[in-house]
N, C-alpha and C positions, 0 to 999 in steps of 0.2 A: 402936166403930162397926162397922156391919156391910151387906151386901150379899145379897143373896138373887138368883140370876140361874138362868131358865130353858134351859136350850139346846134346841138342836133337837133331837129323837129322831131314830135311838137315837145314844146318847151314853154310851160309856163312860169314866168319870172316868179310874181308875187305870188304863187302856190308854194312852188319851190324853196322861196326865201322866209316863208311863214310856218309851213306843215315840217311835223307837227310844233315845232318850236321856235323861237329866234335865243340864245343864249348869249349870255355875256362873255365877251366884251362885243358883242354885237350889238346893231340897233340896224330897227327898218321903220322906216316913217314915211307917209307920202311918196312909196313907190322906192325909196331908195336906200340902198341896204349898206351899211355904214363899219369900219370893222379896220381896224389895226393889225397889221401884219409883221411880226420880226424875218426878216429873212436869213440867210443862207450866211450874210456877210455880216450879220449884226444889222444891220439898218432898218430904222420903223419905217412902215411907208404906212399912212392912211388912204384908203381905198374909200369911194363911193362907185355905187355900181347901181345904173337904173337898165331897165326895158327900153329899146326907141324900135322894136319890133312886135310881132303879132305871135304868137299861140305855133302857128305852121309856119311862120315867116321871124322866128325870133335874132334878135341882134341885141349884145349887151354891150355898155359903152361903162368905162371902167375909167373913172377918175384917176390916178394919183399924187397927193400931196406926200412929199418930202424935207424936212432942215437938211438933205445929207443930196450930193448928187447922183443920180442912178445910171446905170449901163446895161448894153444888151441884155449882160446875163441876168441881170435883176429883172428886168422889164420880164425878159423869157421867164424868171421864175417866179414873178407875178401871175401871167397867163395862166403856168402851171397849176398852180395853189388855186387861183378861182373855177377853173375848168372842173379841177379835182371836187374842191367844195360845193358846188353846184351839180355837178355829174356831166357836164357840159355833153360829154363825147358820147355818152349813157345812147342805146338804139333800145325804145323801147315796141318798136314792132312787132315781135314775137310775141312779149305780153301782151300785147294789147288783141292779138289773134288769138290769145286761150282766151280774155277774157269776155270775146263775143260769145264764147259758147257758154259762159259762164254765166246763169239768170245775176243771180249776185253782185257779181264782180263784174259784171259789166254795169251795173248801176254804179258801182265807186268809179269806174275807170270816167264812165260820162260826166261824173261829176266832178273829177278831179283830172279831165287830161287834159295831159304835159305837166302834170308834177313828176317831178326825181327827186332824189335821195338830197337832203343838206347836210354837210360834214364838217368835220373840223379840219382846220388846212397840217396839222399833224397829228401822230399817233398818239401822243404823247398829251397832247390837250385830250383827246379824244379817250383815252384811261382814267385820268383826273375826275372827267365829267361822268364817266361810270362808275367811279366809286363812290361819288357823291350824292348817284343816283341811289343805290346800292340800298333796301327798306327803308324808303321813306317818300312823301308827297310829290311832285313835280313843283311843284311852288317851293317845296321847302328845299329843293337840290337848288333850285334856278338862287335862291338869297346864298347858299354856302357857294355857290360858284362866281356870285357875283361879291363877294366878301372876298374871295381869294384873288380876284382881278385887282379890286379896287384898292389892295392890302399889299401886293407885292409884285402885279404889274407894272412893266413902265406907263409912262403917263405921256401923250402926246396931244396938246390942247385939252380938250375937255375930255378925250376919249382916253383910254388903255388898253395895252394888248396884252392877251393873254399873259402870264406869267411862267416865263421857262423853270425847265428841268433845276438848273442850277440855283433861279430866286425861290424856289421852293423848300427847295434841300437846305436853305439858311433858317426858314422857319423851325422856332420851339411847334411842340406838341401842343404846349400850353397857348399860345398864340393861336394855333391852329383850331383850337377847342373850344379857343373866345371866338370866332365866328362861326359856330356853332354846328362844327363838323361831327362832334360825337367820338366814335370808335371810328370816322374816316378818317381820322386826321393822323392815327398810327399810320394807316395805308398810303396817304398820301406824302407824307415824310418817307417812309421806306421807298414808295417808287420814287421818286424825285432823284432822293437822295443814291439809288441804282444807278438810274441811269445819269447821273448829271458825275459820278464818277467814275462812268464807263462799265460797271461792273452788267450793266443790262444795255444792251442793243435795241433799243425797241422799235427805231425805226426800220430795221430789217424786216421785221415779219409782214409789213403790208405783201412783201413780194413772192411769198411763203402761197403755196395752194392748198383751198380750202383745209380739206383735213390733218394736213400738216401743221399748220395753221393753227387748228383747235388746240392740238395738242401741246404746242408751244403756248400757247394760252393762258392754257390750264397748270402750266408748269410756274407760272406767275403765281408769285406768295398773292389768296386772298382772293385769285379770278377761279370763281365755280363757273357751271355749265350755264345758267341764266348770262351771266355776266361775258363771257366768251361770246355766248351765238349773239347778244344782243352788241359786242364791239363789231362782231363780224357783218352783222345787217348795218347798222346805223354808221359807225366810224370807217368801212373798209366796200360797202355796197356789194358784200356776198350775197346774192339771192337765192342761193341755195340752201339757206339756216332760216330759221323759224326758231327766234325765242321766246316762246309761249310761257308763261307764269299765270299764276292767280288770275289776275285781273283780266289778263287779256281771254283766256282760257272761258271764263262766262261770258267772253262779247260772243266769241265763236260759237257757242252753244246754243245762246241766243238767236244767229245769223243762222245758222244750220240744224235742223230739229235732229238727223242722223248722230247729230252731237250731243244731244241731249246725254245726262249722266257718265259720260266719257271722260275719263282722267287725262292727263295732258299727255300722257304717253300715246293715248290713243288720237288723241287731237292731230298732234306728230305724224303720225303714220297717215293718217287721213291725209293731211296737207300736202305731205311727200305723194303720194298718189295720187293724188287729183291734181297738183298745181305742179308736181316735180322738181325743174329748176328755178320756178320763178316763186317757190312759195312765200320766199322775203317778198319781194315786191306785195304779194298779196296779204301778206300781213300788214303790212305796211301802207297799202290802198284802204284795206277793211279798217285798220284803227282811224287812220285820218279823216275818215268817212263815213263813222259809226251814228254822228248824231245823226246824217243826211240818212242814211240808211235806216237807222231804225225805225224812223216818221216814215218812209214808204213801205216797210214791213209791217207796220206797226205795230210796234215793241216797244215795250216799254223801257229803258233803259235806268237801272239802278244809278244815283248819282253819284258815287262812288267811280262806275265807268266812265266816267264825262270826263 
């Protein structure tokens, strides 16, 4: 069975499916982006998804294998879940009209357009993967995230799909600690185990607007203000948030001399004024883009930023 979906132009597939990451239980190889889905009804489906279109002329062609038979509404909430993950429906035109006036950020936009936003097809994968993020390496999240798939995900051939709410909430601490979650492994048992016995709704809040939103958030045992704006960019494609930290906070400084010596607060205010509603996306252009960019500013970038 298969799927054919248009997205909006421009749309670059393999930006998209790469920048800035591919996470477990995903895999992209040779163009094709590979990824186990639970749906709605309980049923795995494995999906492959390639490009058979262009940049301005894109078109995805959408695999699916199943042991289980599917109908409408699965097929429909297939569609849904990859459009989502992808940004499919995402119009980046307006960005891309600040970003001509932009010296900067029209180097990243050239360099990377028709990238959009890659997500996780729920909210609830998409907290998981923030707390695991939560002080510490991008390498070292990507192995605790891939220990929790591989440890309590179902298994469909050789792949697995994520692991729900409720295969979590069965996990010990201790278990969770031997894949070398640390202090995330309290958090990831508590939310699990929230939501997988109703006491937390968490798929309700994508529907929630922005600052509503935040503060629902925040009201989560364990989510601060780094951890909120960066679910709100990365897992929900709010573009009006800027989660700036440490690290990111010296790319910018680097990229922009007015930033020189500027604390993150003022970074913030900077961003909000000069880029407004689209400052996520611009963060989001500028990290993905830092190596490209710093060799045409030439800058040297600390390897720590890489």
């Amino acid at each position: 069975m298969g799927l054919t979906l248009v997205p909006r132009p421009p749309f670059d597939f393999h930006l998209t499916a790469t920048h800035m990451y591919v996470l477990p239980p995903a895999k992209y190889s040779d163009g094709t982006f590979i990824r186990v889905l639970r749906l709605r009804s309980d049923k795995l489906v494995r999906l492959s998804i390639t490009s058979n279109g262009t940049v301005d002329q894109p078109e995805l062609s959408v695999l699916i294998h199943s042991p289980l038979d599917l109908n409408k509404n699965d097929e429909k909430e297939i569609a849904e879940k990859v459009s989502f993950m992808f940004s499919l429906d995402d119009d980046l035109s307006q960005f891309y009209s600040l970003a001509e006036e932009d010296a900067i950020l029209k180097c990243a936009k050239d360099d990377l357009y028709g990238l959009k936003i890659q997500t996780t097809p729920t909210f609830f994968e998409g907290m998981i993967v923030g707390f695991c993020l939560v002080w510490t390496s991008f390498q070292r999240a990507v192995k605790m995230i891939d220990g929790l798939v591989r440890e309590f995900g179902a298994r469909m051939g050789k792949d697995y799909a994520f692991p729900s709410a409720k295969d979590l909430a069965k996990a010990t601490i201790d278990k969770l600690r031997e894949l070398k979650l640390g202090f995330r492994a309290e958090r990831v048992k508590w939310l699990s185990t929230q939501v997988a016995q109703g006491k937390l709704d968490i798929e309700r809040l994508p529907s929630l607007p922005t600052e509503k939103l935040r503060k629902e958030l925040m009201k989560i045992k364990w989510v601060g203000p780094w951890l909120a704006e960066g679910t709100m960019l990365w897992r929900l494609k709010r573009t009006a948030v800027f989660p700036i930290d440490v690290w990111s906070a010296r790319i910018f400084r680097a990229f922009f001399p007015e930033l020189k010596n500027k604390c993150q607060n003022r970074i913030k205010e900077f961003a909000e004024q000069r880029w407004g509603h689209y400052r996520g996306l611009v963060f989001y252009y500028l990290l993905c883009d830092r190596d490209k960019l710093s060799k045409r500013l030439n800058i040297t970038l600390d390897e720590r930023w890489k």
